[in-house]
N, C-alpha and C positions, 0 to 999 in steps of 0.2 A: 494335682496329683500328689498323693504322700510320699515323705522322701523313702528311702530302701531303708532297711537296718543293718543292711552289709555295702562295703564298696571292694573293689580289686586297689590293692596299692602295692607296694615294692619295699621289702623290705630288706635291709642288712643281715645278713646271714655267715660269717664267718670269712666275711672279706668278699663276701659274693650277693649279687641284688636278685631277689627270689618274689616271684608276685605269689601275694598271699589274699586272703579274705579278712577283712578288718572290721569295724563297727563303726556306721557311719558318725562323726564326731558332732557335737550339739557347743551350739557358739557360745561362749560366755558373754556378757553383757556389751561388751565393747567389740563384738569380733562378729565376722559375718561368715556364713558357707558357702563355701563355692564349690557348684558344680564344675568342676576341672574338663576344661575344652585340649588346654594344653599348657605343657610347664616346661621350662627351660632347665639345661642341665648346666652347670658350673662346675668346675672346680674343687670349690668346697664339696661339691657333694661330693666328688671321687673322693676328695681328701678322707672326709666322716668314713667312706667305706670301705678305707684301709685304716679306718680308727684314728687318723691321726686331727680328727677335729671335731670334739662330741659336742651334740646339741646344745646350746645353754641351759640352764634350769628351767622346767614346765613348757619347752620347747617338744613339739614331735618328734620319733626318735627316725619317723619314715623323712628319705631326703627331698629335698627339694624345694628352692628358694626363691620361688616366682612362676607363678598361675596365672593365667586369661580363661573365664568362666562365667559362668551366668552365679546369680546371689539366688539362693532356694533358703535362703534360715537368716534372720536379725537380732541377736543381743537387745536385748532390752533398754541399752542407753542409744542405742543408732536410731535416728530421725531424719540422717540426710542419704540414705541408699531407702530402694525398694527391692519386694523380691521380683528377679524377672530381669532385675539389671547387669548388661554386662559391663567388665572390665576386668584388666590387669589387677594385679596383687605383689605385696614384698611380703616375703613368708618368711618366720625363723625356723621352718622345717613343714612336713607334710605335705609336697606341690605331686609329688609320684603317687597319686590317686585319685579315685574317682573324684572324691569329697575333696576341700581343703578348708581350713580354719583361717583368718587373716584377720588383724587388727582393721578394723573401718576405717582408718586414719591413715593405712597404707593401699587401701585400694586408688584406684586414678579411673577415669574413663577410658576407655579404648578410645586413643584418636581415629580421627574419623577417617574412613578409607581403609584402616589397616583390618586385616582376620584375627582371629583368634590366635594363630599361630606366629603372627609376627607380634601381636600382644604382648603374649609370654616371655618373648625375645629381651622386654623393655627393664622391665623394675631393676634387677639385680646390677645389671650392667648399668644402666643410666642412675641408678642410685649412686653407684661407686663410683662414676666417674665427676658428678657433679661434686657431691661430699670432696672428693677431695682434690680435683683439678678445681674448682673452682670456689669450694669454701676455703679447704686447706692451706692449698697452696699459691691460693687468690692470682689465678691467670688471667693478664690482663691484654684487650686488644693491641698487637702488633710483639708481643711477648712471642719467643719461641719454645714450646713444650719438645720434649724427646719422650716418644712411649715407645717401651721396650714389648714388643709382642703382638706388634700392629696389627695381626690378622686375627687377633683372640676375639672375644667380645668383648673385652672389655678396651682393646685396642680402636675395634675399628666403631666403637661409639664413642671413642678420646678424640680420634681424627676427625669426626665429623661434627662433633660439639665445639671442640677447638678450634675449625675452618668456621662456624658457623658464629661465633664473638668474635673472628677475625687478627684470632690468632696464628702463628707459624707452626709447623708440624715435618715432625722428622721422627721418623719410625726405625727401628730395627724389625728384619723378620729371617726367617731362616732358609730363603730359597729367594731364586730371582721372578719366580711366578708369583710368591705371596708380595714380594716388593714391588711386583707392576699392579698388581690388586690396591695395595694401599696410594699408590702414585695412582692410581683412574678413580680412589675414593676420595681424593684431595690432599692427598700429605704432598708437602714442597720436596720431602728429598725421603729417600726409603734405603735404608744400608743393609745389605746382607750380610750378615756375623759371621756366617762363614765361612765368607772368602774375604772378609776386609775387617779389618779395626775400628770397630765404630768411634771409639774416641778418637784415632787421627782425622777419621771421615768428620767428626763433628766439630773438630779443630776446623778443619779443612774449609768445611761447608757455611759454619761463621767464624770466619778469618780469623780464628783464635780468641773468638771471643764468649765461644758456649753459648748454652743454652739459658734459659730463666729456669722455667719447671724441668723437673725427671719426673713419670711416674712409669714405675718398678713394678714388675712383677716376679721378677729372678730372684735379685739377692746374692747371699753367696759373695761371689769373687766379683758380681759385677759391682760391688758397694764402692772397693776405692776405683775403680775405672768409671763409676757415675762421677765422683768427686772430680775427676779430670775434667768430664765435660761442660760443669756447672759453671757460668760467667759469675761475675759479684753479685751479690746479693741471692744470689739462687736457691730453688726448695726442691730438696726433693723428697719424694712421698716416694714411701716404701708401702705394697697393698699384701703382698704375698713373697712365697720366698721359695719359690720352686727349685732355687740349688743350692739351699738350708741358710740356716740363720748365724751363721757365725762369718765375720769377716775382721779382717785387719784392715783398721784404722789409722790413717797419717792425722792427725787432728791440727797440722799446719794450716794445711788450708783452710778447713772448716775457719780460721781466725782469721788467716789474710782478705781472704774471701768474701767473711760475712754470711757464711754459708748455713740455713734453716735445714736442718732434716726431723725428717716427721712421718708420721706414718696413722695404719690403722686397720682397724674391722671393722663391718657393720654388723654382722649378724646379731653379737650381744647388745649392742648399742638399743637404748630406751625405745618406746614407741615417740615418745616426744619429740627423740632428735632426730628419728626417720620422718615423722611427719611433718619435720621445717621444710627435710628435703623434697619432699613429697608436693610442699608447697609452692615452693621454686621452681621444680619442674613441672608441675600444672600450668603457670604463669610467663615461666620463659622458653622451655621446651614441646611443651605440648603443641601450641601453634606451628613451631617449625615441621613435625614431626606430618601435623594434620595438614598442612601445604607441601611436603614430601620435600621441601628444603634438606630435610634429613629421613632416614631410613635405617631400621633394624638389616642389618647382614644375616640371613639364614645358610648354612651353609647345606642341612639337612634335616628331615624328620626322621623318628622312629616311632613305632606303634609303644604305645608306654608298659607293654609285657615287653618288650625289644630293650630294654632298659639299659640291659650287660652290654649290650652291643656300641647304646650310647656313648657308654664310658670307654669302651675300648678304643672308637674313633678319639674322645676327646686326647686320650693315655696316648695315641699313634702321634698328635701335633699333626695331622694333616687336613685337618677343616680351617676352614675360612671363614668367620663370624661366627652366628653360634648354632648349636646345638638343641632340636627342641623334641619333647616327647608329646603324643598328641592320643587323645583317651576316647 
């Protein structure tokens, strides 16, 4: 069957996401089409569609960071996909459409057992958490991690990556219903910010002695209260900075300490260094994921014109894993 010359996708429109008719896109050499089953919604895309995080350069300007679809188009240098093939994708834009564009080097297979819709779930989220809980910040078993935002997707694939190397895991989240969620997904101890101090809690919880890893999603004010929680030698990775980028620094400790801070993006990052990561977790995750050892959290779908509605849920913080649009 020949492809369309138009698809439905969702575009940016003055702060607002508006499904429009577009042209269906034609791969470049290195890049395959996918017909879009379903795409995950993130973050960044809200971010993009209050402007505050424009595509990189030759990037889609339509949002969305991870596709599960069938391959209908091949680039002329791809030899190891066919058309007819499904799988998952990491995208630098374009997943809120029928069609999607993707480097062949960041597609994966659907492990086996999962739909299309928990597919979607996979790239963005396990891309980020591997890069940097486990390149970055090189989490090792019986180490304790603190993720800040445990019920997020990018939370509760830290929790289950981190239990799964046999690591410790201590969440913050913001209700005592998402901290029994994260406690039945394996985190050893779950703090509500709330009602309690997570750095006395995390004092508390290792006898004063912190944590190994932080991985951060806030920012903000939470930067010197992570430094409190960190034991000697500690790293923490800053991914996003949801209550802004500016903080005050005691840099004592950072020295007594021994203290690594570090952080990052993926999205502008090369196709080269997503497909190390792409490699790793073909190799070390994929198996778990395909024996249900671990599992995508879906908290919801929407119909991919339902777009606005996606992001309002995610704008409310009341889902629990993630977020997916399905076409």
């Amino acid at each position: 069957m020949p492809l369309p010359e138009q698809m439905i996708a969702i575009e940016i429109e003055n702060g607002s996401l508006k499904p429009v008719q577009r042209a269906v896109p034609t791969p470049s050499a290195n890049q395959v089409l996918i017909k879009v089953e379903a795409a995950g919604v993130n973050r960044p895309d809200v971010m993009q569609r209050k402007g505050l995080y424009p595509p990189p350069p030759g990037a889609s300007d339509i949002p969305g960071l991870e596709v599960a679809g069938t391959v209908q188009a091949l680039g002329d240098n791809i030899h190891h996909l066919n058309k007819g093939d499904k799988l998952c994708a990491l995208a630098t834009g374009g997943g809120y459409a029928g069609y999607c564009l993707a480097s062949a080097a960041l597609c994966l297979p659907i492990p086996q057992g999962l739909s299309f819709t928990q597919a979607a779930a996979l790239p963005e989220t396990f891309f980020t958490v591997w890069s940097n809980v486990f390149d970055r910040a090189q989490l090792q078993p019986g180490e304790t991690l603190l993720v800040h935002g445990g019920t997020s997707g990018i939370g509760t694939t830290a929790i289950q990556l981190a239990k799964a190397f046999n690591a410790k895991v201590i969440v913050t989240a913001g209700s005592e219903a998402k901290c029994e969620f994260c406690l039945h997904l394996g985190a050893d101890a779950a703090i509500n910010y709330k009602k309690t101090d997570f750095v006395e809690e995390v004092k508390r919880l290792t006898d004063n002695r912190g944590v190994d890893v932080i991985l951060d999603m806030i920012g903000g004010d939470y930067f010197p209260r992570n430094l409190k929680c960190m034991s000697d030698d500690a790293r923490l990775v800053q991914i996003a900075i949801q209550m802004g980028p500016k903080a005050e620094i005691n840099l004592l400790p950072v020295m007594l300490k021994r203290l690594t801070i570090t952080g990052s993006t993926l999205r502008a990052r090369d196709d080269d260094f997503k497909a190390a990561i792409a490699a790793k977790l073909l190799e070390k995750v994929w198996p778990l994921l395909a024996s249900g050892q671990i599992k995508p959290v879906i908290h919801s779908t929407f119909a991919l014109t339902d777009a606005a509605k996606a992001h309002q849920l995610m704008e409310s913080s009341q889902h629990i894993g993630k977020i997916i649009l399905t076409v």
